[in-house]
Predicted model as a PDB file, atoms N, CA, C, CB and O in Angstrom, pLDDT in the B-factor column:
MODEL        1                                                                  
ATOM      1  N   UNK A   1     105.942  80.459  90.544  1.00 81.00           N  
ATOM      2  CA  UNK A   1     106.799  81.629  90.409  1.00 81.00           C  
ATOM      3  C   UNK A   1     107.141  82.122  91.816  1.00 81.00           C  
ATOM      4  CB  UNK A   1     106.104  82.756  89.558  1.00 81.00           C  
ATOM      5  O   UNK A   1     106.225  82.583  92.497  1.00 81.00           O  
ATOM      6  N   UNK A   2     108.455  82.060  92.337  1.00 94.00           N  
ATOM      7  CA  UNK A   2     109.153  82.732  93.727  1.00 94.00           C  
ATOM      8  C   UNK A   2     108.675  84.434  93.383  1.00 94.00           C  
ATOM      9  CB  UNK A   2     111.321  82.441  93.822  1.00 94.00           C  
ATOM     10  O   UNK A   2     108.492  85.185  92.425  1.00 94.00           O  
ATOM     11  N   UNK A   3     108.635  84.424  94.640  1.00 96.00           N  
ATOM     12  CA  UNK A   3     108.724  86.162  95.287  1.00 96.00           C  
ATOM     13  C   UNK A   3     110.202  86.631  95.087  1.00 96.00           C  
ATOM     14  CB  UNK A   3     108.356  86.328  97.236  1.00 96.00           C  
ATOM     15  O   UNK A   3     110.876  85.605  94.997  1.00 96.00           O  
ATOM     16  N   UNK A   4     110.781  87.436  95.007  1.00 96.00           N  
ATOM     17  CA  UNK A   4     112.089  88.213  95.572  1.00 96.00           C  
ATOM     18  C   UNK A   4     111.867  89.698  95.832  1.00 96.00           C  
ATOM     19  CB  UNK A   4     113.323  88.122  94.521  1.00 96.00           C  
ATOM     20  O   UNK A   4     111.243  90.601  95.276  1.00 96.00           O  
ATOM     21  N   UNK A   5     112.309  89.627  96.449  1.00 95.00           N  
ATOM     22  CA  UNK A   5     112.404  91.151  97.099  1.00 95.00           C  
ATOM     23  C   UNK A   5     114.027  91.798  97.316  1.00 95.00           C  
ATOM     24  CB  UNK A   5     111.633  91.065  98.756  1.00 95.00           C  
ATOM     25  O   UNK A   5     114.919  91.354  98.040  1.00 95.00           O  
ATOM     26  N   UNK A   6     114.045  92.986  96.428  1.00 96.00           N  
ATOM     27  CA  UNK A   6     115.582  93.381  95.738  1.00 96.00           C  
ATOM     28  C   UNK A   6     115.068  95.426  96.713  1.00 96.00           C  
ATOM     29  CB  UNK A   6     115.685  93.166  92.869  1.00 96.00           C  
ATOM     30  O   UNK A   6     114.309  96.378  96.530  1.00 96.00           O  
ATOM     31  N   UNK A   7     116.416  94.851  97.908  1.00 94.00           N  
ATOM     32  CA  UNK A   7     116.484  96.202  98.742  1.00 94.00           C  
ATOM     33  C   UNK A   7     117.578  97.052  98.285  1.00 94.00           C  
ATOM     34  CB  UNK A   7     116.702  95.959 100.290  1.00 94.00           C  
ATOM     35  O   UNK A   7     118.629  97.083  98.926  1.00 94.00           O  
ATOM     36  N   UNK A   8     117.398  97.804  97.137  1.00 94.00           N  
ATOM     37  CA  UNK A   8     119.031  98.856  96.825  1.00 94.00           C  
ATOM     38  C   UNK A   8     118.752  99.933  96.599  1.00 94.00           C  
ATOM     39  CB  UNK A   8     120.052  98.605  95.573  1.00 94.00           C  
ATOM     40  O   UNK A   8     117.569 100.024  96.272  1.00 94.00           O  
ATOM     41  N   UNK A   9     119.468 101.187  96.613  1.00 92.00           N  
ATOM     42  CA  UNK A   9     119.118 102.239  96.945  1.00 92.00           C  
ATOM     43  C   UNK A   9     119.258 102.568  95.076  1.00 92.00           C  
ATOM     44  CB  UNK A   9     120.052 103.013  98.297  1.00 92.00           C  
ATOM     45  O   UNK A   9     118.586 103.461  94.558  1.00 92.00           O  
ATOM     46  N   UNK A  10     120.090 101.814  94.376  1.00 94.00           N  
ATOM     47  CA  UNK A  10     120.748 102.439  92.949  1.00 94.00           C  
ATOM     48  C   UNK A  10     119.561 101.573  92.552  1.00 94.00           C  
ATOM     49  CB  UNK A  10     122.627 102.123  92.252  1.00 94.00           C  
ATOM     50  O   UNK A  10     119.401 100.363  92.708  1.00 94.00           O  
ATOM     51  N   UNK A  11     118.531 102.763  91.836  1.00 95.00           N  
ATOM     52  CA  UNK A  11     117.301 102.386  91.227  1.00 95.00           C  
ATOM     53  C   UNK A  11     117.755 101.421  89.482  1.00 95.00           C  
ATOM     54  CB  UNK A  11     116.315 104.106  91.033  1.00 95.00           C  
ATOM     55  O   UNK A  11     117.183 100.461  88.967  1.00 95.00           O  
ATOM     56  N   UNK A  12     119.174 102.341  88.935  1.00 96.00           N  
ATOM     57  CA  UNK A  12     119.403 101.150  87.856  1.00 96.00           C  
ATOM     58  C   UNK A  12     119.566  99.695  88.043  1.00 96.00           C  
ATOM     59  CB  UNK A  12     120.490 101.387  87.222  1.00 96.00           C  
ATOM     60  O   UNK A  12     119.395  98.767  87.253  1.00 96.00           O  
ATOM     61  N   UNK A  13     119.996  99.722  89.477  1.00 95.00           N  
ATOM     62  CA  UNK A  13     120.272  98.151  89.832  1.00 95.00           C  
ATOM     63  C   UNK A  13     118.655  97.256  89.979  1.00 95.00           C  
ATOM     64  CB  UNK A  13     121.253  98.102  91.578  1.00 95.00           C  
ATOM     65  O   UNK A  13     118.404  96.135  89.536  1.00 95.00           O  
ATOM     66  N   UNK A  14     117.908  98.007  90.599  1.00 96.00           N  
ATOM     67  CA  UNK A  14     116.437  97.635  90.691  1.00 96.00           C  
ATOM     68  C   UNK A  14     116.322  97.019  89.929  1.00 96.00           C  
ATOM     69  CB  UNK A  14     115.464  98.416  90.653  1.00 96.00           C  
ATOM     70  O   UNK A  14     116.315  95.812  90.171  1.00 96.00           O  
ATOM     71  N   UNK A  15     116.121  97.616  88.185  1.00 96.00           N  
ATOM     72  CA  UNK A  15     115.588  97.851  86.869  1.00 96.00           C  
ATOM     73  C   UNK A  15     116.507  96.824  86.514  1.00 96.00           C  
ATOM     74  CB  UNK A  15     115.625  99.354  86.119  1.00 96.00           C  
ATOM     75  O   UNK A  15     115.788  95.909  86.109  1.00 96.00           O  
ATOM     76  N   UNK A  16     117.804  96.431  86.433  1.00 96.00           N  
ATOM     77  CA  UNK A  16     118.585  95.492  85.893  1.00 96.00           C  
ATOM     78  C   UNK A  16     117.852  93.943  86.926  1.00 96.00           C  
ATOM     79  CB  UNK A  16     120.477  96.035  86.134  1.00 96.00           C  
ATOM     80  O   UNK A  16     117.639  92.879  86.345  1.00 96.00           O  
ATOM     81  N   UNK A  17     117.604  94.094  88.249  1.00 95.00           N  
ATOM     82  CA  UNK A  17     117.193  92.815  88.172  1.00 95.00           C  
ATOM     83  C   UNK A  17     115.712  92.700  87.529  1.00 95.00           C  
ATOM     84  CB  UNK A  17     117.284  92.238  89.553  1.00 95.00           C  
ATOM     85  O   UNK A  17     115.489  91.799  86.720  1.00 95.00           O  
ATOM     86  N   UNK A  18     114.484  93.822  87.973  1.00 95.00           N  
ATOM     87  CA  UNK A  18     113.664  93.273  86.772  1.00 95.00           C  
ATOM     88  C   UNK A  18     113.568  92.856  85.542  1.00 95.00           C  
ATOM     89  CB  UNK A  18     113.149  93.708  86.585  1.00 95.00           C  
ATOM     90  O   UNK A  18     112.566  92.249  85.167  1.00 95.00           O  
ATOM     91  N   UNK A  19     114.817  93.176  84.560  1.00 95.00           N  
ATOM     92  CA  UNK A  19     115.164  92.836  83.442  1.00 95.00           C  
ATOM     93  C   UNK A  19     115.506  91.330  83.012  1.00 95.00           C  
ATOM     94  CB  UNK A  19     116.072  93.593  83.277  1.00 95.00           C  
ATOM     95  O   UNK A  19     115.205  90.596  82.070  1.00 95.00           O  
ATOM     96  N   UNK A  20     116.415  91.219  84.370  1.00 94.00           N  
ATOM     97  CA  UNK A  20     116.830  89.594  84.656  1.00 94.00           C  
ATOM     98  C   UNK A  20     115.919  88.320  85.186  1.00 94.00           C  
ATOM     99  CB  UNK A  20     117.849  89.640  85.703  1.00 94.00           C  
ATOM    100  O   UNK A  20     116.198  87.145  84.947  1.00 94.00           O  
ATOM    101  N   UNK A  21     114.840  88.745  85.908  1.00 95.00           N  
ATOM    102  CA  UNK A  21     114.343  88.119  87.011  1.00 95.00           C  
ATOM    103  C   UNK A  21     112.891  87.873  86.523  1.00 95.00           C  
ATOM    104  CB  UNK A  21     114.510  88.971  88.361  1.00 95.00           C  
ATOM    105  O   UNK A  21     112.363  86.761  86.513  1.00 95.00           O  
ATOM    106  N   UNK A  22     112.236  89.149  86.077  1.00 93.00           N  
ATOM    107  CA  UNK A  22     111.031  89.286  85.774  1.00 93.00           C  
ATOM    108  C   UNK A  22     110.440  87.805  85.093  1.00 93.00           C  
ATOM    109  CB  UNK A  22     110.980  90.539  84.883  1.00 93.00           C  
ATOM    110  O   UNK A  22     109.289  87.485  85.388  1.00 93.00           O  
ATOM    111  N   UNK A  23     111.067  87.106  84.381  1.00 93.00           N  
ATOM    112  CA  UNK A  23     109.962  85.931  83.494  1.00 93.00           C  
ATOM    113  C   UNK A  23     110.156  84.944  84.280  1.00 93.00           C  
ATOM    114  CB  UNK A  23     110.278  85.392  81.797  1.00 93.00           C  
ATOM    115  O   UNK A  23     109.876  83.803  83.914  1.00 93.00           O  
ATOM    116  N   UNK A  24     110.708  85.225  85.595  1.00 95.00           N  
ATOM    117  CA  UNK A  24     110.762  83.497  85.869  1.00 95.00           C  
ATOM    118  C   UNK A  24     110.374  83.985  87.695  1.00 95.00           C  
ATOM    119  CB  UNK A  24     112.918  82.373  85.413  1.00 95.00           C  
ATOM    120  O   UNK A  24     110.343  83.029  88.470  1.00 95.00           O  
ATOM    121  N   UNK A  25     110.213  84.822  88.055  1.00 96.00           N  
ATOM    122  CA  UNK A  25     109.772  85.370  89.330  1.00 96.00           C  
ATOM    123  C   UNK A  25     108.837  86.968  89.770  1.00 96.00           C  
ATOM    124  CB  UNK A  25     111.073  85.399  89.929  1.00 96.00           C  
ATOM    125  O   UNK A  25     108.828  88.015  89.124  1.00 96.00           O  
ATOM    126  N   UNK A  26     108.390  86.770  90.588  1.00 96.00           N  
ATOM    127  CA  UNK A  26     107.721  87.914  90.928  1.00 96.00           C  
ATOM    128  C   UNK A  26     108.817  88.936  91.562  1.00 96.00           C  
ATOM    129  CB  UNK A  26     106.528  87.548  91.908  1.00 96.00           C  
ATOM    130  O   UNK A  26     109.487  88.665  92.558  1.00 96.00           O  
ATOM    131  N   UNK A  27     108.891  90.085  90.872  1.00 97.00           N  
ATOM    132  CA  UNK A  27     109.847  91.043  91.688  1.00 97.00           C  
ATOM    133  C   UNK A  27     109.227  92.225  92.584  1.00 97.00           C  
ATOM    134  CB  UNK A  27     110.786  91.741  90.663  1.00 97.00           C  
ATOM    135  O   UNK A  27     108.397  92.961  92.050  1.00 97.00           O  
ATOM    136  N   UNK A  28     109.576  92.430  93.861  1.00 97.00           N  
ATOM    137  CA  UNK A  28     109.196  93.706  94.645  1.00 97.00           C  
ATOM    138  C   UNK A  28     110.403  94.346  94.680  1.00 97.00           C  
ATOM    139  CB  UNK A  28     108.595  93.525  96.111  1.00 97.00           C  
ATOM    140  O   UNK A  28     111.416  93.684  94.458  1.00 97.00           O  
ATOM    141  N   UNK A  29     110.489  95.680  94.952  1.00 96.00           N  
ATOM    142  CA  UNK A  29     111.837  96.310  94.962  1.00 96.00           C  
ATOM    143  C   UNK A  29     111.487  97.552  95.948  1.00 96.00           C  
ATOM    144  CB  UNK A  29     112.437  96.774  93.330  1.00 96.00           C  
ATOM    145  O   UNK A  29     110.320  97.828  96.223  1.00 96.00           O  
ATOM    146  N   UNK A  30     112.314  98.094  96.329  1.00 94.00           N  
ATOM    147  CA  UNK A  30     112.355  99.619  97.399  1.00 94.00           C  
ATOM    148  C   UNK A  30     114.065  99.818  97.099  1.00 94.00           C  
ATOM    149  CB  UNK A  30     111.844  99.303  99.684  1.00 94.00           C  
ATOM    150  O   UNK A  30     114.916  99.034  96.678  1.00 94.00           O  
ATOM    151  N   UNK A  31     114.114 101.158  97.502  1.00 93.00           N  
ATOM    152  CA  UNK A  31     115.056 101.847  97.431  1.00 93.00           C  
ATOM    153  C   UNK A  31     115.369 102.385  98.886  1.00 93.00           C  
ATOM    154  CB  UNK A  31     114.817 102.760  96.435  1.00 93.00           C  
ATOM    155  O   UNK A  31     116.442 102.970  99.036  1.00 93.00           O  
ATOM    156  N   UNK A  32     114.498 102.232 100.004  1.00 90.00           N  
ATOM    157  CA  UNK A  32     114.417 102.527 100.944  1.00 90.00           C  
ATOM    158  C   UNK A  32     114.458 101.223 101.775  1.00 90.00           C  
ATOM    159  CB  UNK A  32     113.492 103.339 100.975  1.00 90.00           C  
ATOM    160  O   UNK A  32     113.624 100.385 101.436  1.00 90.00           O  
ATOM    161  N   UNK A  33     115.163 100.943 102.661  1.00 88.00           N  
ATOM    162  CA  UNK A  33     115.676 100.090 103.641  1.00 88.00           C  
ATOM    163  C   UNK A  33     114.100  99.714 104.206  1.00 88.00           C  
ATOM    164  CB  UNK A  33     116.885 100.878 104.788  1.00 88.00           C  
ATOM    165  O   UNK A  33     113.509  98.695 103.847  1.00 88.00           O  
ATOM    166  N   UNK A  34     113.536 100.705 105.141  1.00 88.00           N  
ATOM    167  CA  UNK A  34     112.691 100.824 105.779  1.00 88.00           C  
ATOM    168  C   UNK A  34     111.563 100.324 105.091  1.00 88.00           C  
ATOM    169  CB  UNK A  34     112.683 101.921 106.188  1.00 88.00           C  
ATOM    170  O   UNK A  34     111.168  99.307 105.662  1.00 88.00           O  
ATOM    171  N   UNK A  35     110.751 100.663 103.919  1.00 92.00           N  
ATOM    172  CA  UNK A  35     110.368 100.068 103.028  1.00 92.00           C  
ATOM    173  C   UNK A  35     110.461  98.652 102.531  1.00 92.00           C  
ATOM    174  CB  UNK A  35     110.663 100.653 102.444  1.00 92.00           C  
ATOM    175  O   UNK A  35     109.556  97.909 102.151  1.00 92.00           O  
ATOM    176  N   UNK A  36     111.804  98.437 102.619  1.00 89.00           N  
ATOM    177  CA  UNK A  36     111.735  97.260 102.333  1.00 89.00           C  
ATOM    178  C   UNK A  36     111.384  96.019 103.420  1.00 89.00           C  
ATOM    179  CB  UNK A  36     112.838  97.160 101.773  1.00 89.00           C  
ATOM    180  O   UNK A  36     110.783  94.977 103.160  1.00 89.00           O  
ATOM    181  N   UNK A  37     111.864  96.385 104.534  1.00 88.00           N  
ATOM    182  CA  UNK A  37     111.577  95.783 105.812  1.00 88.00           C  
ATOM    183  C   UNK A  37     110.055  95.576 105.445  1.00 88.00           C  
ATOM    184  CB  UNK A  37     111.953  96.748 107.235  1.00 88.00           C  
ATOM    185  O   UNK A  37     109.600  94.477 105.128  1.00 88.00           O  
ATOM    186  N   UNK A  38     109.284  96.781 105.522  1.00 91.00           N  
ATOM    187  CA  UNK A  38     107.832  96.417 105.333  1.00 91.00           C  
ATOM    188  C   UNK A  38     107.197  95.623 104.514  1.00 91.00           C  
ATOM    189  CB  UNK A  38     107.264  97.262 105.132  1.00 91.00           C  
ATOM    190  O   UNK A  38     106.232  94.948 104.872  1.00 91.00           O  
ATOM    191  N   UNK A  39     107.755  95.626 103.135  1.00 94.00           N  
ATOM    192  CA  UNK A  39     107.452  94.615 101.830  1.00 94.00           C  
ATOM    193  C   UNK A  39     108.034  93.619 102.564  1.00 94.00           C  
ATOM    194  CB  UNK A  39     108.153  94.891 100.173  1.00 94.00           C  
ATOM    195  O   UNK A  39     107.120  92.888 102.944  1.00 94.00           O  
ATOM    196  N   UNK A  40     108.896  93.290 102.886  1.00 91.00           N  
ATOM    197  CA  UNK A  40     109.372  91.642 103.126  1.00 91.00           C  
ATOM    198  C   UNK A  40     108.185  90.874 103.969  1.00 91.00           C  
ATOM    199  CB  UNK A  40     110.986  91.522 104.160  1.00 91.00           C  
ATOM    200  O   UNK A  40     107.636  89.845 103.577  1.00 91.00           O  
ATOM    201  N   UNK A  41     107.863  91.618 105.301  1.00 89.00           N  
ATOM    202  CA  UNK A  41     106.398  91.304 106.460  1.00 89.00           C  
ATOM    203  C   UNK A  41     105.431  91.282 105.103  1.00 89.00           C  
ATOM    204  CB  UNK A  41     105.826  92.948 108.010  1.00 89.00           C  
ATOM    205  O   UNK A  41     105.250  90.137 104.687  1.00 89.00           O  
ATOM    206  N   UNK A  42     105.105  91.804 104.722  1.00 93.00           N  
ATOM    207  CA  UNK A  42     103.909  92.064 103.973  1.00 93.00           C  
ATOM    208  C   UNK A  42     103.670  90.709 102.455  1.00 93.00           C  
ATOM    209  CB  UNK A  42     104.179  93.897 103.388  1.00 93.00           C  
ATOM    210  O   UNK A  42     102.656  90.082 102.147  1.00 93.00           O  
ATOM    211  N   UNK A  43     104.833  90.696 101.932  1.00 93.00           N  
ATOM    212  CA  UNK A  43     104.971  89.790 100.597  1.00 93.00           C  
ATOM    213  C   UNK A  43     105.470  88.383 101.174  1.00 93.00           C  
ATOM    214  CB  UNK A  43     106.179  90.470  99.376  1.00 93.00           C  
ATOM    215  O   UNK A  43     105.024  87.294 100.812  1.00 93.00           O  
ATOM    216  N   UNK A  44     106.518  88.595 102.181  1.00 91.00           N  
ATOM    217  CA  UNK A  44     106.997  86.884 102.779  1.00 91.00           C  
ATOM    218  C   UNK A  44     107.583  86.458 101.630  1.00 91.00           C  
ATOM    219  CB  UNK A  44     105.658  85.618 103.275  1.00 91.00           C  
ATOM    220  O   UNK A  44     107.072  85.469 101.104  1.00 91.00           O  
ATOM    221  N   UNK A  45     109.163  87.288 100.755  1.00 93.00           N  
ATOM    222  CA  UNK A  45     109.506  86.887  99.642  1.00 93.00           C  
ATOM    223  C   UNK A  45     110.309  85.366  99.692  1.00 93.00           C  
ATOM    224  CB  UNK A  45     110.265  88.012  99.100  1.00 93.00           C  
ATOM    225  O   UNK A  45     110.684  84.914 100.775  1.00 93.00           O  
ATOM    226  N   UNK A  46     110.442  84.927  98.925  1.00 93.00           N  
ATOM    227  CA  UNK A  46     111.438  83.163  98.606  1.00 93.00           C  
ATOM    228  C   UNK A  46     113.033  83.695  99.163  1.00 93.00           C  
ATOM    229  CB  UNK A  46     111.615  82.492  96.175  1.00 93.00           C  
ATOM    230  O   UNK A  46     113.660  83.188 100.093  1.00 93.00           O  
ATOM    231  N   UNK A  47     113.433  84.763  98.375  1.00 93.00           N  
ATOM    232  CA  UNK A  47     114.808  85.697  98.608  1.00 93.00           C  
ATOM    233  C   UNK A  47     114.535  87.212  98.473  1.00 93.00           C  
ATOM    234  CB  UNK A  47     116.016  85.337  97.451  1.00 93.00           C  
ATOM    235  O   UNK A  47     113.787  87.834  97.719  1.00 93.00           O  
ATOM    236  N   UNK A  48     115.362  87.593  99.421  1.00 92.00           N  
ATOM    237  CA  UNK A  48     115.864  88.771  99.379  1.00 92.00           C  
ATOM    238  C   UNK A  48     117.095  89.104  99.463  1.00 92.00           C  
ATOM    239  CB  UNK A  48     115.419  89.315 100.059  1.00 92.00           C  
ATOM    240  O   UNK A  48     117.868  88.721 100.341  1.00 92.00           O  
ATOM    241  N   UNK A  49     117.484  90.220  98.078  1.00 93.00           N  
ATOM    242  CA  UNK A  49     118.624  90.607  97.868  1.00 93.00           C  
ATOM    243  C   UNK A  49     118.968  91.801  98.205  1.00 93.00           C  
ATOM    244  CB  UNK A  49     118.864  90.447  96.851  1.00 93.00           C  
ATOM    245  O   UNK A  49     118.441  92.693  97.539  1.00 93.00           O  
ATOM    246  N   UNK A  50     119.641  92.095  98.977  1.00 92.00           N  
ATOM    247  CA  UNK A  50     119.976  93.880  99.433  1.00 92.00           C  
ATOM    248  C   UNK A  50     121.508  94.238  99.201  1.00 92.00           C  
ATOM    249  CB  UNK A  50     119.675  94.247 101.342  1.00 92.00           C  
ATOM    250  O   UNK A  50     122.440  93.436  99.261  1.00 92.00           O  
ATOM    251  N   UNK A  51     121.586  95.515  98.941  1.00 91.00           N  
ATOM    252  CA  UNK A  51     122.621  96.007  98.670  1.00 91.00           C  
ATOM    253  C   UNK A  51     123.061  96.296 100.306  1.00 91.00           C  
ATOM    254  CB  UNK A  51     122.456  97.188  97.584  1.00 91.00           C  
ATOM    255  O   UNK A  51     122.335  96.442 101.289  1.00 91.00           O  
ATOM    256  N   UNK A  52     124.774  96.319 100.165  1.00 90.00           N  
ATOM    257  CA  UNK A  52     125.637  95.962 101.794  1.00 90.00           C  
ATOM    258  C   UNK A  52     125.470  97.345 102.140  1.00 90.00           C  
ATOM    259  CB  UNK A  52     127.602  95.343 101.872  1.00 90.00           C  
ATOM    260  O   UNK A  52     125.218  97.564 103.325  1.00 90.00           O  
ATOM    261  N   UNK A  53     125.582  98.607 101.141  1.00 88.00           N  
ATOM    262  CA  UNK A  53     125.963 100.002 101.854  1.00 88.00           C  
ATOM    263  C   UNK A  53     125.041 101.019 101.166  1.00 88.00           C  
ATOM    264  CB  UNK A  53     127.661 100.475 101.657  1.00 88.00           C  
ATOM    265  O   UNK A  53     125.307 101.667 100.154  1.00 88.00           O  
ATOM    266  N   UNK A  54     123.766 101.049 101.982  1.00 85.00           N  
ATOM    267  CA  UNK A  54     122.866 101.838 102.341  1.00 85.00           C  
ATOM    268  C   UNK A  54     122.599 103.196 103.010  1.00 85.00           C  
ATOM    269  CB  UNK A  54     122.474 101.256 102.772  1.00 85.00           C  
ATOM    270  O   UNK A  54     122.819 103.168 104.221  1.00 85.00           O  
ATOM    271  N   UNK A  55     122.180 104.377 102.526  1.00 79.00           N  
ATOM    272  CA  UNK A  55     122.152 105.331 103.922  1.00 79.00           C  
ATOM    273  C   UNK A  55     121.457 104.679 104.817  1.00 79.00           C  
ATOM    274  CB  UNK A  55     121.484 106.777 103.834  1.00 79.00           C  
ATOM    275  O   UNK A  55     120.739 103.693 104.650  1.00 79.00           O  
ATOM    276  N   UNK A  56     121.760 105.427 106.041  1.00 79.00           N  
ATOM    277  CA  UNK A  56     120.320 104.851 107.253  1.00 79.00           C  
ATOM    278  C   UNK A  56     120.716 103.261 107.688  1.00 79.00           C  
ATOM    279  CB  UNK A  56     118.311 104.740 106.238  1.00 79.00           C  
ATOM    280  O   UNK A  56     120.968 102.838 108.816  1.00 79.00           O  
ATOM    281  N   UNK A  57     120.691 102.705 106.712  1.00 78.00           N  
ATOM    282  CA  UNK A  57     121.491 100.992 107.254  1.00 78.00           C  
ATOM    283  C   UNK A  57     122.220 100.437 106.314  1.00 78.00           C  
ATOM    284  CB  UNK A  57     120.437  99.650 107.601  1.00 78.00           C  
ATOM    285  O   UNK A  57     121.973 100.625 105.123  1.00 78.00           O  
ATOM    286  N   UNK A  58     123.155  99.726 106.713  1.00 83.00           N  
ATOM    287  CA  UNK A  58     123.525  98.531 105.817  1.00 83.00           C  
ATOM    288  C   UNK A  58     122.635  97.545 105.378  1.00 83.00           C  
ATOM    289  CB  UNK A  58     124.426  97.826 106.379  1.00 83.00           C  
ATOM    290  O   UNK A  58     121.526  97.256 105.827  1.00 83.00           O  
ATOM    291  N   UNK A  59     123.395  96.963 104.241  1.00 83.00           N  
ATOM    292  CA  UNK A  59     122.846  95.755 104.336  1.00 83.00           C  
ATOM    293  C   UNK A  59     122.596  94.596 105.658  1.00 83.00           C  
ATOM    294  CB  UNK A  59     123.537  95.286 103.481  1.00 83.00           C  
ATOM    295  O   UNK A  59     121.534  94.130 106.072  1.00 83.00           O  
ATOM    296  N   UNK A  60     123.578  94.423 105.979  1.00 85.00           N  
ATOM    297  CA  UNK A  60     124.434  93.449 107.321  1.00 85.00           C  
ATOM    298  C   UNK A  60     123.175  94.413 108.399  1.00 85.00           C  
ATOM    299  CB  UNK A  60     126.967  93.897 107.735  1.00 85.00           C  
ATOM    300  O   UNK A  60     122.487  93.569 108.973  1.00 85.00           O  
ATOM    301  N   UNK A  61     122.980  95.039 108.570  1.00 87.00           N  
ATOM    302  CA  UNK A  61     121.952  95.544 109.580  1.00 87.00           C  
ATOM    303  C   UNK A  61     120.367  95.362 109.211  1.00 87.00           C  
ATOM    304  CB  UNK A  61     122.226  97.081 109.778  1.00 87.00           C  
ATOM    305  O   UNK A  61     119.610  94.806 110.006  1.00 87.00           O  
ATOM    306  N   UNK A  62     120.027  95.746 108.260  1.00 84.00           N  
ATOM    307  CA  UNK A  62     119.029  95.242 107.901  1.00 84.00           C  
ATOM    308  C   UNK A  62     118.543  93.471 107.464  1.00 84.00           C  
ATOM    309  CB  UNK A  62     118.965  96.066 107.046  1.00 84.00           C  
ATOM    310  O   UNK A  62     117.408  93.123 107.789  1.00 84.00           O  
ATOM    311  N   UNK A  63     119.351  92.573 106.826  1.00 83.00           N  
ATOM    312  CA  UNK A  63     119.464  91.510 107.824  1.00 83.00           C  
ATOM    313  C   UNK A  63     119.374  91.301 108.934  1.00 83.00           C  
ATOM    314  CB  UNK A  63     120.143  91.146 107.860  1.00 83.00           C  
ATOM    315  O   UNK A  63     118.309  90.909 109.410  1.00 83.00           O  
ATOM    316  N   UNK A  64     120.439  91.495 109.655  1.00 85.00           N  
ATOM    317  CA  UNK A  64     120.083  91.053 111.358  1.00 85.00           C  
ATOM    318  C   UNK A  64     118.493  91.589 111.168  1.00 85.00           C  
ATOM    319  CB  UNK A  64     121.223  92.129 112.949  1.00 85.00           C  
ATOM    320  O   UNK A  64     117.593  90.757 111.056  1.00 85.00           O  
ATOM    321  N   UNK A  65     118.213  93.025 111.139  1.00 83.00           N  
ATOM    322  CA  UNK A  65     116.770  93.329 111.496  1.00 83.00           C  
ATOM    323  C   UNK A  65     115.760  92.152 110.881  1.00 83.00           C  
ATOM    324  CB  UNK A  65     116.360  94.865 110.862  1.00 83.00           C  
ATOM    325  O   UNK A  65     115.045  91.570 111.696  1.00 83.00           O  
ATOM    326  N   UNK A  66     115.655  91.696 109.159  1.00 79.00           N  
ATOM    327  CA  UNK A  66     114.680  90.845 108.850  1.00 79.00           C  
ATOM    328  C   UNK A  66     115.064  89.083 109.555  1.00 79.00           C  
ATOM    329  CB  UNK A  66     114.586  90.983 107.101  1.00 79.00           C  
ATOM    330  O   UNK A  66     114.326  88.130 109.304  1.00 79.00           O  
ATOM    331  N   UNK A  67     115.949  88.999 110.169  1.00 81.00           N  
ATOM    332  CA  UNK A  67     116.124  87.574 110.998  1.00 81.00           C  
ATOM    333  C   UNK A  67     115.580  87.652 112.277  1.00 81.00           C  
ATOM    334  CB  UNK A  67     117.617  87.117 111.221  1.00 81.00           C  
ATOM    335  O   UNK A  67     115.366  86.581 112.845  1.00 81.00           O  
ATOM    336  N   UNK A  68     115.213  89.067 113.058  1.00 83.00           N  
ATOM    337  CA  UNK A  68     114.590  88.889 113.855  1.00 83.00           C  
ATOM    338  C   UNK A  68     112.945  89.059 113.973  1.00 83.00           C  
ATOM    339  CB  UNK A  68     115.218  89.417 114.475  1.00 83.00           C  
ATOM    340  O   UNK A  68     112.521  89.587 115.001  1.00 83.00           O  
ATOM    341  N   UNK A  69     112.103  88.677 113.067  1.00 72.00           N  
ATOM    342  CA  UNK A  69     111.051  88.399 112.967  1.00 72.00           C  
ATOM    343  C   UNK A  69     111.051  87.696 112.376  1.00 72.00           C  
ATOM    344  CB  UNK A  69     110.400  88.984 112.799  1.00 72.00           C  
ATOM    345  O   UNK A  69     111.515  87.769 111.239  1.00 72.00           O  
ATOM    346  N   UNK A  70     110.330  86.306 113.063  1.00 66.00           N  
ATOM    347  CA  UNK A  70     109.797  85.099 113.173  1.00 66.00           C  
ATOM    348  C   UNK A  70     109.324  84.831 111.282  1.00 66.00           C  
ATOM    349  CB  UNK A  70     108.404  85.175 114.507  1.00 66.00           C  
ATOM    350  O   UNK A  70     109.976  83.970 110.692  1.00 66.00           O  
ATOM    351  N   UNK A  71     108.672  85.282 110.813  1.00 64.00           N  
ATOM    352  CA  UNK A  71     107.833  85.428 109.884  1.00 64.00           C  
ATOM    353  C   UNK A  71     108.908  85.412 108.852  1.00 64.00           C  
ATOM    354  CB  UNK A  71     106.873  86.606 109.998  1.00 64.00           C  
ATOM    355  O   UNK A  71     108.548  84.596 108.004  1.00 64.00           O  
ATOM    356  N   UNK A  72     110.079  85.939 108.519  1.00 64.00           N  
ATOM    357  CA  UNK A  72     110.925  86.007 107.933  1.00 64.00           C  
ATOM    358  C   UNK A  72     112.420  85.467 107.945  1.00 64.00           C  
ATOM    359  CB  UNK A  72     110.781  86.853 107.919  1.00 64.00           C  
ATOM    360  O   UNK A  72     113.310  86.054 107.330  1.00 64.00           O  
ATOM    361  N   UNK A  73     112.670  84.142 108.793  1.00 60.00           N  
ATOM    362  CA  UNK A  73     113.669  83.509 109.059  1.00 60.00           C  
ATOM    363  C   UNK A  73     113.721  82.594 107.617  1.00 60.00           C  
ATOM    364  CB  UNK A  73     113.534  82.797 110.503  1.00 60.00           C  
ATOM    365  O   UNK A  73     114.620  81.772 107.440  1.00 60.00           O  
TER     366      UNK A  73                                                      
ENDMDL                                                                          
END                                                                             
């Protein structure tokens, strides 16, 4: 069973991929950018899916941020 890790701020969207995802993968989720950065170091998911327009960051920014640690390329 893959990891994923689902970064969106719209908590229904969360809940719709656990709905989808849940029997065939492990799901982590945050609503918080920052948060999620930390779950990704911490879990080392298969994928991560983030929403593009975030307060505080984008998507496209928070990428670049999880490509620059080694651990998460």
């Amino acid at each position: 069973m893959g990891k994923v890790l689902v970064v969106d701020d719209d908590e229904a969207l969360r809940r719709l991929m656990h709905l989808e995802l849940d029997a065939t993968h492990e799901i982590i989720d945050s609503g918080e950018p920052d948060l999620g950065l930390a779950l990704a170091l911490e879990h080392k998911p298969d994928a991560i899916l983030l929403d593009l327009r975030m307060p505080k960051y984008s998507g496209y920014e928070l990428l670049q941020t999880f490509t620059s640690f080694s651990a998460l390329k």
